[in-house]
C-alpha positions in Angstrom: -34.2 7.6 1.1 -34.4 10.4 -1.6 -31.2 10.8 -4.0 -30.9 15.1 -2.7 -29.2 15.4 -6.7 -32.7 15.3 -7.8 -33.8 18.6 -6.5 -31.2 19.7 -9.3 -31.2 17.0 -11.8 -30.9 18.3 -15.5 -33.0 17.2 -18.4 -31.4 14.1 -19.9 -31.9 15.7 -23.1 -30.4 18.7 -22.2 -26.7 16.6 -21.4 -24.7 16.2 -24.7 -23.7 13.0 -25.8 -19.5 13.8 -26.0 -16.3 13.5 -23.8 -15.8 16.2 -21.0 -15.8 17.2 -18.1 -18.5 18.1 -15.1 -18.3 19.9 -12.1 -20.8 19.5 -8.7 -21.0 22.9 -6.5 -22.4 23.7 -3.0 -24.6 26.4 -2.2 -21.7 29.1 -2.3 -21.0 27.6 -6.0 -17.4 25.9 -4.9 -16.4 23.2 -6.8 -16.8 20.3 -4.6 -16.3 17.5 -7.1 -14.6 17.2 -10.9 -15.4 14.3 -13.2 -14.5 13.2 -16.6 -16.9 11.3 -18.9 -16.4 9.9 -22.7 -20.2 10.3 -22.3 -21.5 12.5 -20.3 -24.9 12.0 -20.6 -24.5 8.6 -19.7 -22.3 9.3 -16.7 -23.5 12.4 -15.3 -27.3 10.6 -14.9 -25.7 7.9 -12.9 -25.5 10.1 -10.2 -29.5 10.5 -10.2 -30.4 6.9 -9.7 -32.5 5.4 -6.9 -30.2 6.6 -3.4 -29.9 2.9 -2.1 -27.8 2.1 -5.6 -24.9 4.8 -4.9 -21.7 4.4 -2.8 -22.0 5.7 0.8 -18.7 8.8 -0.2 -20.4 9.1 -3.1 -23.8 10.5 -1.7 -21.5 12.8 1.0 -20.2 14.5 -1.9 -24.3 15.0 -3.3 -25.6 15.9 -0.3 -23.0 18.7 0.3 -24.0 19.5 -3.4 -26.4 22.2 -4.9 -26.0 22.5 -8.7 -24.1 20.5 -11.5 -22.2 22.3 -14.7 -20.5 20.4 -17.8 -17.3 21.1 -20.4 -17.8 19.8 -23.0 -14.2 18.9 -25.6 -13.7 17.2 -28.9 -11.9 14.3 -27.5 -11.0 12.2 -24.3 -7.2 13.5 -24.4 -8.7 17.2 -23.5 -11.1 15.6 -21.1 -8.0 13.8 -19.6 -6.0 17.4 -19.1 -9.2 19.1 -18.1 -10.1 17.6 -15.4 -6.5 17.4 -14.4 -6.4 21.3 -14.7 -10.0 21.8 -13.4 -9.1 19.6 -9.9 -5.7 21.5 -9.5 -7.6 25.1 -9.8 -10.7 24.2 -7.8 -8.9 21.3 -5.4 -12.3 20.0 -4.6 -12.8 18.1 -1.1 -14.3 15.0 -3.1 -11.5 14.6 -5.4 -9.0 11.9 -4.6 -5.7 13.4 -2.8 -2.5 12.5 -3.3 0.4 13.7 -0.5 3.9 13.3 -1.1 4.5 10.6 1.8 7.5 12.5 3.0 9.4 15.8 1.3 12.0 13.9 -1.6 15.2 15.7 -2.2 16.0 16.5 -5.8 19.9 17.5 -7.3 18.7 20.4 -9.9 21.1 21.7 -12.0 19.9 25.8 -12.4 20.4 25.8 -16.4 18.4 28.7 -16.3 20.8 31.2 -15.4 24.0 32.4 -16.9 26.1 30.4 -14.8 24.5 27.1 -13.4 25.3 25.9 -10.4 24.4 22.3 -8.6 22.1 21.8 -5.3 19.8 20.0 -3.3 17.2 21.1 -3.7 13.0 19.7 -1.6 11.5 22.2 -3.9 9.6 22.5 -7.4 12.7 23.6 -10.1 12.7 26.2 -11.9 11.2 26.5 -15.6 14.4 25.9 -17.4 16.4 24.2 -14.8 17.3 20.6 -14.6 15.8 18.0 -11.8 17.4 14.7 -11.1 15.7 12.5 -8.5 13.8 12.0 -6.7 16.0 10.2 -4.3 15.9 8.2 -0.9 18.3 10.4 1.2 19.4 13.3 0.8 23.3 11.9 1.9 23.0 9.5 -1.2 23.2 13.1 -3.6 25.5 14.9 -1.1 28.0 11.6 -1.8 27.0 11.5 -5.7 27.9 14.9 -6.5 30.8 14.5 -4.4 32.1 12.1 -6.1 30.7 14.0 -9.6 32.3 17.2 -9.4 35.9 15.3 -9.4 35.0 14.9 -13.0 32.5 17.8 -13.7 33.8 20.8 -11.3 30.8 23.2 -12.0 29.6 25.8 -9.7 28.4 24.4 -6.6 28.2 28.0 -4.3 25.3 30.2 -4.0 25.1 33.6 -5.4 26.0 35.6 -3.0 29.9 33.6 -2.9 29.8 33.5 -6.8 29.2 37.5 -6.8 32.1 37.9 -3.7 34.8 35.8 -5.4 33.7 37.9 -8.7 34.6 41.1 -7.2 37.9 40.4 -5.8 39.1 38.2 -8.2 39.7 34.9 -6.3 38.6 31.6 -6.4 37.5 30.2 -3.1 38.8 26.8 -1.7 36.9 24.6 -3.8 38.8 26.2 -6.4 42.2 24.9 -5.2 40.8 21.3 -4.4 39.5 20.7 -7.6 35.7 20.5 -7.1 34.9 23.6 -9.2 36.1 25.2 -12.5 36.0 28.7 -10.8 34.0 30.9 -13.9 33.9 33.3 -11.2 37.4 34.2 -12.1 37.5 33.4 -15.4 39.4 30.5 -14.9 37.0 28.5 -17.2 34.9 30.7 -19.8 30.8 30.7 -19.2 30.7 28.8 -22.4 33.7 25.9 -21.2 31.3 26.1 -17.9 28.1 25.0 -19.5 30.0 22.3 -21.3 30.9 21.3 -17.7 27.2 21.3 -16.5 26.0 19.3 -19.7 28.3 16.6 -19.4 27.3 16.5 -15.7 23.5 16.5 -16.9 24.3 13.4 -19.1 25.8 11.8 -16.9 23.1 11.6 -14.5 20.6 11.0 -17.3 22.3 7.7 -17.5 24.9 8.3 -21.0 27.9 7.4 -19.1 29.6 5.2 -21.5 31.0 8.5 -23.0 32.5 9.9 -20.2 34.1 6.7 -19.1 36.0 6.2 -22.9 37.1 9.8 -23.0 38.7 9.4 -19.2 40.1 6.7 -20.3 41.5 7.4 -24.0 42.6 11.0 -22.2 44.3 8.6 -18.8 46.1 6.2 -22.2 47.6 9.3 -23.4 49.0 11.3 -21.0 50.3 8.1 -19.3 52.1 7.6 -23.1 53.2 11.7 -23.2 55.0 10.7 -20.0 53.1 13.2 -17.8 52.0 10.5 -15.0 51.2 13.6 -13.2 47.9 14.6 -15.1 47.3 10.7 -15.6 46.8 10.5 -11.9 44.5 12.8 -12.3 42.5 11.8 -15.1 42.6 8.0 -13.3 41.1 9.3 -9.7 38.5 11.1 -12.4 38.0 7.7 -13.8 37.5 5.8 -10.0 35.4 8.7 -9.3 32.8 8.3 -12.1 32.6 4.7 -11.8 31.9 5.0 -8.3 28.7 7.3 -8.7 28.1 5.0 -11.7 28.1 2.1 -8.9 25.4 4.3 -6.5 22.8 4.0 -9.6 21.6 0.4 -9.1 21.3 -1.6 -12.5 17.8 -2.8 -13.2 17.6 -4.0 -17.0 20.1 -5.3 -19.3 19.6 -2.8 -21.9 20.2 0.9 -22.1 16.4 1.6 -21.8 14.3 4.5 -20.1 11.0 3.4 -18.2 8.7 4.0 -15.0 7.3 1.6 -13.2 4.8 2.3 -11.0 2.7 0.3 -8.1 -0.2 0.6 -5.7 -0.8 -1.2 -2.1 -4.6 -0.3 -1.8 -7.7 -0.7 0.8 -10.7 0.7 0.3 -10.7 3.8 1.9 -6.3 4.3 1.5 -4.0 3.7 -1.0 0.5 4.3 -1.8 1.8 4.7 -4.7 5.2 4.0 -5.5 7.0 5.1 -8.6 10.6 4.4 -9.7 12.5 6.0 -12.5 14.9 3.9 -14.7 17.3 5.5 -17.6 19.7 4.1 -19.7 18.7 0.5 -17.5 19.5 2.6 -14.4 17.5 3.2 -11.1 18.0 7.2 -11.0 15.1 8.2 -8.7 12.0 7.3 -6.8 9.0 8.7 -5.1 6.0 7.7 -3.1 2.4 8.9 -2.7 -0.5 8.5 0.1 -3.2 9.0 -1.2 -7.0 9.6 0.8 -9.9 7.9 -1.6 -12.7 10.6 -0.6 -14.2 9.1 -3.8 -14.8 5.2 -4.7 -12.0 4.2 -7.6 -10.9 0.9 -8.8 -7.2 0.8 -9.3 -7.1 1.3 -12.7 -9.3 4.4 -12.4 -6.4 5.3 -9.7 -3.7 5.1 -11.8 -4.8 7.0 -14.7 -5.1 10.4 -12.6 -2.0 9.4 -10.5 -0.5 9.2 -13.7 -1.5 12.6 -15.1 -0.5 14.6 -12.0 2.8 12.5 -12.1 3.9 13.4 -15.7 2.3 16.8 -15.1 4.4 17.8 -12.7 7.9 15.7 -14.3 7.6 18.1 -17.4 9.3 16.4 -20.5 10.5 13.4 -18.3 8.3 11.5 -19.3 9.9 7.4 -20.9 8.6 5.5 -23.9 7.2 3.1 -21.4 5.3 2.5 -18.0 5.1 -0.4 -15.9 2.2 -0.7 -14.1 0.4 -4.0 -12.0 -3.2 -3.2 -14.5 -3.8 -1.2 -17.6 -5.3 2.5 -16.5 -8.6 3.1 -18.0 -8.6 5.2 -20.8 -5.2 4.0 -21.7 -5.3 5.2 -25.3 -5.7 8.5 -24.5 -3.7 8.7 -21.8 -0.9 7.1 -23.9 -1.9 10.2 -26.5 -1.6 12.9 -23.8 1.5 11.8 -22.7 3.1 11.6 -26.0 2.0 15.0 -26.6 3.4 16.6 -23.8 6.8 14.6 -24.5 9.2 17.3 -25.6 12.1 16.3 -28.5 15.0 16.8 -25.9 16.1 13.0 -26.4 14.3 11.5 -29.5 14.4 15.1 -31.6 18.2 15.1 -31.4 18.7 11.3 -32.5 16.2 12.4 -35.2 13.6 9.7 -35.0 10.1 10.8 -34.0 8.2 11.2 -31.1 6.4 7.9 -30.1 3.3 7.0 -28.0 3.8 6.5 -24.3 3.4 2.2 -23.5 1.7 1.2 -20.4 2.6 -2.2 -19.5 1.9 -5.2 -17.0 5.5 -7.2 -16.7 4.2 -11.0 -17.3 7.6 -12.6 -17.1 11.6 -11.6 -16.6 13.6 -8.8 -15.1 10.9 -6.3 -15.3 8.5 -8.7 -13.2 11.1 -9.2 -11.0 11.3 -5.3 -10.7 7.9 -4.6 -10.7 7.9 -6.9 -7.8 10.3 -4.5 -5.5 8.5 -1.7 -6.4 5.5 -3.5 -5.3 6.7 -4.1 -1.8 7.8 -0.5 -1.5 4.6 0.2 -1.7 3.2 -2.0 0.9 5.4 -1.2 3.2 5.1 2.7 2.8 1.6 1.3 3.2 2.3 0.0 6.6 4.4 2.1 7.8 1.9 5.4 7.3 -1.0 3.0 9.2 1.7 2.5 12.3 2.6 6.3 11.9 -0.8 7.1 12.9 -1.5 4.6 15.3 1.5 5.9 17.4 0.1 9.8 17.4 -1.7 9.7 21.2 -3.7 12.4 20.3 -4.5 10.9 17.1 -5.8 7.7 19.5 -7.2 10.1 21.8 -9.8 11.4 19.0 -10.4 8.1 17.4 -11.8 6.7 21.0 -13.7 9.5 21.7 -15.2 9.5 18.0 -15.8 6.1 18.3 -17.6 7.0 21.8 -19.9 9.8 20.3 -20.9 7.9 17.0 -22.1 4.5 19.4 -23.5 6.5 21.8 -21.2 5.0 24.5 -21.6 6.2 28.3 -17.6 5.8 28.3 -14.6 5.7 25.7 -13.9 2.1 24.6 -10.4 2.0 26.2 -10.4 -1.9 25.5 -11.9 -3.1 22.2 -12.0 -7.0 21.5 -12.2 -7.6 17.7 -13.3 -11.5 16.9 -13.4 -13.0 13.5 -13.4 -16.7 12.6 -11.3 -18.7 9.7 -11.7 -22.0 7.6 -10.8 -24.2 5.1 -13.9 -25.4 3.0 -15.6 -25.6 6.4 -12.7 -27.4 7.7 -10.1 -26.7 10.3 -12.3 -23.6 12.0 -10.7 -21.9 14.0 -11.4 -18.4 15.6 -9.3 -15.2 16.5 -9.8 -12.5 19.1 -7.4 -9.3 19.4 -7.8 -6.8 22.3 -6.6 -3.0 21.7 -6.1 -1.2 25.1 -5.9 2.8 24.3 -5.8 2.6 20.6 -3.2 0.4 20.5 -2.9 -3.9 20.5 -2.2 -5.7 23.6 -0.6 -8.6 21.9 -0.6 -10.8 25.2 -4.4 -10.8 25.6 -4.9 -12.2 22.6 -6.8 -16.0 22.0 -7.3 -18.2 19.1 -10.1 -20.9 19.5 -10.2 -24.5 18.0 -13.8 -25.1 17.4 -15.9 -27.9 17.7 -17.7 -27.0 14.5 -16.6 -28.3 11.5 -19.3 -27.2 9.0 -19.1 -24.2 7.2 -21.3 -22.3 9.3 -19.9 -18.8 10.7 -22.7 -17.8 12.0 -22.8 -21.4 14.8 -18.1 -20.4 14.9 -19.3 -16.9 16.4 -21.5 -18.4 18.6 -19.6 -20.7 20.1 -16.2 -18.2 20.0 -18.7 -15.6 22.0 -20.3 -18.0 24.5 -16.6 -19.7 25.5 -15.3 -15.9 26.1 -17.6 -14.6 28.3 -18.2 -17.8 29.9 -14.7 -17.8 31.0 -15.1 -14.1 31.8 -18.2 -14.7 34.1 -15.7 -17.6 36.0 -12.6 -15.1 36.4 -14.9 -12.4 37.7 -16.6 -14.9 40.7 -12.6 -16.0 41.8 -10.8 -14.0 43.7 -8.2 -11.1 42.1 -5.3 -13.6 44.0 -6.7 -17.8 45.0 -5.4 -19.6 47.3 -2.4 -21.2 45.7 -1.4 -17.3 44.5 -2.5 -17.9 41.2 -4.0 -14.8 39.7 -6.4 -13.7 37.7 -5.0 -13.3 34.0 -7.8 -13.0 32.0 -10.8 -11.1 33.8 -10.6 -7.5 32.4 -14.3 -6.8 30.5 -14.0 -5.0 27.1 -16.0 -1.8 26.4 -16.5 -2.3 23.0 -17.0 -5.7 21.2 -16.5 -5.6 17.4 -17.6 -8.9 15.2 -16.3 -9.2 11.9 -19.5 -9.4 10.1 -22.7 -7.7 9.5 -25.8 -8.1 11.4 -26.3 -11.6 11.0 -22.5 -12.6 12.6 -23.5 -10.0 15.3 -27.1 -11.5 15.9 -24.7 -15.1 16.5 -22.6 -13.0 18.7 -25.6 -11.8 21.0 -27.1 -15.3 20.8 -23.3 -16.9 22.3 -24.1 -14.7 25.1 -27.6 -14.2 26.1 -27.7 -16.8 29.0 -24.2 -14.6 30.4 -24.1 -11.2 32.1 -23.2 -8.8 29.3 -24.8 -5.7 30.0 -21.8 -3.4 30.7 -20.8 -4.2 27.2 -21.7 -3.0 23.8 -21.7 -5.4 20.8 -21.5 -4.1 17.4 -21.3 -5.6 13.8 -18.5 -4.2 11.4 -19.8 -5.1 7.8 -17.0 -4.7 5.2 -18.2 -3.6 2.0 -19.4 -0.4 3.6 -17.2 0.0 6.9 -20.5 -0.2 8.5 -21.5 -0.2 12.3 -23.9 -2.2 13.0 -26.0 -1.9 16.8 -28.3 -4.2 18.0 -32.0 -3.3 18.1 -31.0 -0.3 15.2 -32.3 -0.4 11.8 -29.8 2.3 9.9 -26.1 1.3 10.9 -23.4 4.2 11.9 -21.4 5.0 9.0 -18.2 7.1 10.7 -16.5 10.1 8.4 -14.4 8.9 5.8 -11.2 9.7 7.1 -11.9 10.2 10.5 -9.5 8.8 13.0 -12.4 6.5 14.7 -12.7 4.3 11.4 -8.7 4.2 11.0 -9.0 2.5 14.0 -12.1 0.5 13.6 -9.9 -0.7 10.6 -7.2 -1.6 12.3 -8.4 -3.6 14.8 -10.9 -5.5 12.4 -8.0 -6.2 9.9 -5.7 -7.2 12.7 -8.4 -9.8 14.1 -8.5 -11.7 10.6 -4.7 -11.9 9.9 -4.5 -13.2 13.6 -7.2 -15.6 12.2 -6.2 -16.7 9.1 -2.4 -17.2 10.7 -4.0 -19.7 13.3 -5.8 -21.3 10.7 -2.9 -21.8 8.4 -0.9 -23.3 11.3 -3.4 -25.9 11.8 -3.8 -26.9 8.1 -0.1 -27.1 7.7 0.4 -29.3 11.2 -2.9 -31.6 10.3 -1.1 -32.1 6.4 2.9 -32.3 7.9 2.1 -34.3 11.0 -1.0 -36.1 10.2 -2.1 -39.5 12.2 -1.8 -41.2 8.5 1.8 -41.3 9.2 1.2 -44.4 11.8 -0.8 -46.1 9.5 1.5 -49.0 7.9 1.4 -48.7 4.0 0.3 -44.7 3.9 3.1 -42.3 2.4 2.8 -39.3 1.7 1.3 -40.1 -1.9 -1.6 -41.5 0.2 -1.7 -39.5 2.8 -2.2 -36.4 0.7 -4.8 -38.2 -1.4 -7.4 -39.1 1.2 -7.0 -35.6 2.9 -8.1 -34.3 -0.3 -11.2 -36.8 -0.5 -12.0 -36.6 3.1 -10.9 -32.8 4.3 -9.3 -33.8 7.6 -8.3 -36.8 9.9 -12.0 -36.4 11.8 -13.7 -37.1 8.2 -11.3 -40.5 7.9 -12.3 -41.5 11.4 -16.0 -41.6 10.4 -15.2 -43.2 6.7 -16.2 -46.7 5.7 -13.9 -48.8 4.0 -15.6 -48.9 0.7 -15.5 -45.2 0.8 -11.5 -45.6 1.9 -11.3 -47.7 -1.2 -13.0 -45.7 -3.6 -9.9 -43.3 -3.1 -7.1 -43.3 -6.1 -3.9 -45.7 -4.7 -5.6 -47.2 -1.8 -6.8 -51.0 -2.1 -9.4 -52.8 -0.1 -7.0 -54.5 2.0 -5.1 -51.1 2.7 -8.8 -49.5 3.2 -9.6 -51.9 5.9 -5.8 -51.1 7.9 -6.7 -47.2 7.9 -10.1 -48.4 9.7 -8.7 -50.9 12.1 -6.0 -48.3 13.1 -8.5 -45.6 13.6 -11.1 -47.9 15.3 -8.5 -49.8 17.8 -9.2 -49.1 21.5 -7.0 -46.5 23.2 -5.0 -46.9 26.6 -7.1 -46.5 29.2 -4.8 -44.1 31.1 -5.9 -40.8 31.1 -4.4 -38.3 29.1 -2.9 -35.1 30.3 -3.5 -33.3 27.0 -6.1 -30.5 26.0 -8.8 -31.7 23.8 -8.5 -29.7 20.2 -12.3 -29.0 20.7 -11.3 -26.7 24.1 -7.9 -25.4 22.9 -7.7 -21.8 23.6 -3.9 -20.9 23.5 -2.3 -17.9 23.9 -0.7 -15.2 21.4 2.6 -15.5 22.7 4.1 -19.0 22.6 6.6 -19.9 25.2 5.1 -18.7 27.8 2.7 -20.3 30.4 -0.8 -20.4 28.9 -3.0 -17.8 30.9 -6.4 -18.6 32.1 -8.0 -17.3 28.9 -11.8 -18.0 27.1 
């Protein structure tokens, strides 16, 4: 197919050679898409290349395109900030998204007026005002400036209180219980008042060392000036700051400001986590969703999550980053964010501004860390995915996309997803998961111990198909209730079947059940790399809208099927290497055992060894060689055994419950 950007491609000649920035627009000349280049000659023509070599959300974004412009700037910092401020003007549908995952509360401190006043605050600050935060719950500031204002009474009330106490002259009942300095009355000067708020601003920026000597060098003397009275006081002051001290977790050893900052990612979804450490302190975190309307690695992710982070942070910006890979561009972005840095901290200690760090813990506390933040991620991750999955109308829509794009007489209300799982072509095992109305119906599912034991998906798919809807057709021909009252557990058809795989694994799928009667159903490949849909007897596969709540659930279902797989699969490897038939073989240990499994791959490869080949094995001698044999070639009892064969083993999801009459 034709790439459309060549009905506007520019003259390569005519595209300087220098960083920038470039800008695709539709036929109404919106901005649909912003890009930086250090080249953009070399990047812009990459776009015009043959259609077949360009990433399916890629060639949405030039198809809705009409016309491409450049910027061209002296250096890739500029580019950097560009493109940040060209994507935040234009907010182009092609650019990657990021959504606050849920609405943080912040405890600003409103240094812009004459009298500040403490608040929680969900909103952007003020220019001039001070932000603390983010944090996890807006109870865990309520407690902390609770516990705060015992030491740093400053205003607390709104406006309209301040102006009404003003006016008559009388401090309101915060006042009296010592959680504000009252500058209303002129109890406390505006001056004494913003000393108030600046030690409170300290605090929470992590220098608390001072506080807690002067509470306690203030508590030493009044207790020696015999006023126990004022001590008291000064000593609940004391309790109270190293309480809030105790609500801002430790995370380093030393007295050091950083940001770490970690991604969870697939390839259509991503979270960000970012946590905010001062003076060794956890003050703050945040997390992101983000929607990848454009292809990005992660590191091409984290440098513009990192430019709208720092963007909107201001001058909070640390000496240092933690991050799981380097961004690109990481020497400009380390520029650009040293730039923006303001001398609040560094200018007063007088030393100079330095460049921003970005760095990948390798060992220590901060790996340790980094691995916390990490999990936040996944599991903000995971907990967005079930979020979704638990909308009904969001289900609702997914089916009925998914009915439209297939071409389906009916919405697939139960989808069976099958994917298979090996070691090295050992161990093979397959998994099917069934999803009833969007959602997984954890007691139909069935794992399969194949008779395969080649590395050979293609023959696993087969076989995993032919045993289903074999066992299908036999449900379907018994009655709903037999004669003994046994019923039917396992007879319900699916609408939809998806194979893990492209057209191949679905052409092994169609082959499992050509000889069975199949016709209600519709088969379809799911090939990874491109979340494509593959039919049978179609040429082009159905590509569903990025973002659309059909392939959310297409992904679900496909991702669930290979974690039920691969847990199968690890059971089995663990049971064949912890309970191996080695174990009755007089003179094997576990030195041995674990040496021939490695040689031979399984028990079934040992059964079929000679004993030269025994021998040749590390540890084991000729006489031990021919024991193994003997044991594995000595006749068994000849009493039947009650037993399922591992070739025919189809257990259910749930253990401890009586196997149904599955595949």
């Amino acid at each position: 197919m034709r790439n459309p950007a060549l009905d506007f491609r520019p003259d390569p000649g005519a595209i300087p050679d220098a960083p920038g920035c470039y800008q695709f627009k539709d036929g109404t000349g919106r901005v649909v898409y912003v890009g930086k280049a250090k080249s953009l000659r070399s990047r812009v023509s990459s776009y015009f290349q043959a259609w077949g070599g360009i990433a399916p959300r890629t060639r949405a974004m030039l198809e809705a395109a009409r016309s491409i412009e450049w910027i061209v700037v002296d250096a890739e910092v500029e580019a950097l900030h560009l493109e940040y401020t060209l994507i935040q003007k234009h907010r182009p549908r092609y650019n990657v998204k990021y959504r606050d995952d849920k609405s943080y509360p912040y405890l600003v401190l409103t240094t812009s007026e004459d009298v500040p006043r403490a608040r929680v605050a969900r909103t952007t600050a003020k220019k001039g005002d001070r932000r603390f935060g983010p944090y996890a719950h807006a109870y865990a500031i309520r407690e902390t400036l609770d516990l705060l204002l015992r030491v740093f009474p400053v205003r607390t009330c709104s406006q309209g209180v301040y102006d009404r106490a003003e006016r008559s002259g009388r401090p309101c009942l915060l006042h009296h219980i010592d959680r504000c300095a009252a500058p209303c009355t002129g109890e406390v000067s505006h001056d004494e008042h913003r000393e108030l708020v600046d030690g409170l601003a300290a605090f929470l920026d992590g220098e608390t060392g001072p506080v807690v000597e002067q509470l306690e060098s203030s508590m030493a003397s009044a207790s020696a000036e015999l006023n126990f009275e004022a001590a008291a006081r000064l000593r609940d002051q004391l309790f109270a700051a190293r309480r809030a001290m105790e609500k801002q977790q430790v995370v380093a050893e030393k007295e050091e400001d950083f940001d770490a900052i970690a991604v969870h990612e697939d390839e259509l979804e991503a979270s960000v986590q970012a946590f905010f450490v001062r003076r060794g302190r956890l003050v703050g975190r945040k997390g992101w969703s983000v929607d990848k309307v454009e292809p990005l690695s992660t590191e091409a992710l984290l440098t513009s999550f990192v430019v709208q982070l720092y963007a909107e942070r201001g001058d909070d910006v640390p000496p240092q980053v933690l991050v799981p890979v380097l961004p690109d561009d990481v020497d400009a972005l380390s520029t650009l964010l040293a730039e923006q840095r303001r001398t609040t901290r560094e200018g007063e200690r007088g030393r100079p501004i330095q460049r921003v760090r970005f760095h990948v813990p390798q060992r220590g506390d901060k790996l340790a860390f980094m691995a916390t933040v990490e999990h936040n991620a996944k599991e903000a991750f995971q907990r967005g995915r079930m979020k979704r999955a638990s909308d009904f109308d969001a289900r609702s829509r997914a089916l009925k996309e998914l009915q439209d794009a297939l071409d389906l007489d009916e919405a697939p209300l139960r989808i069976e997803c099958y994917d298979i799982s090996h070691l090295g072509g050992t161990e093979v095992v397959g998994s099917m998961v069934v999803f009833e109305d969007g959602l997984p119906r954890k007691s139909d599912y069935r794992r399969f111990k194949l008779s395969v034991d080649t590395n050979d998906d293609f023959a696993a798919m087969r076989e995993v198909l032919h045993r289903r809807f074999k066992r299908l057709a036999e449900e379907r021909a018994r009655p709903i209730v037999d004669d003994d009252g046994e019923a039917r557990k396992f007879a319900y058809p699916p609408n939809l079947v998806i194979v893990d795989g492209g057209v191949g694994q679905l052409n092994a799928a169609l082959d499992g059940v050509a000889d069975l009667p199949t016709d209600d159903i519709a088969f379809v490949g799911l090939a990874k790399k491109f979340e494509e849909l593959w039919r049978p007897d179609h040429a082009r596969p159905v590509v569903l809208p990025r973002g659309s709540d059909a392939l959310f659930l297409v992904q679900r279902v496909r991702d669930e099927a290979h974690r039920f797989a691969i847990q199968y699969q690890r059971s089995r490897r663990t049971k064949t290497v912890s309970h191996s038939e080695l174990d009755e073989v007089p003179g094997i240990g576990p030195a041995r055992r674990k040496a021939l499994l490695q040689r031979f791959g399984s028990v079934a490869a040992l059964r079929a060894a000679s004993v030269d080949e025994l021998a040749a094995v590390p540890g084991v001698s000729s006489t031990l060689a021919a024991t193994v044999r003997d044991h594995f070639t000595a006749p068994t009892s000849e009493e039947p055994s009650t037993a399922a064969s591992p070739a025919s083993a189809d257990t259910p999801a749930e253990l401890g419950t009586d196997p149904p009459h599955g595949p």
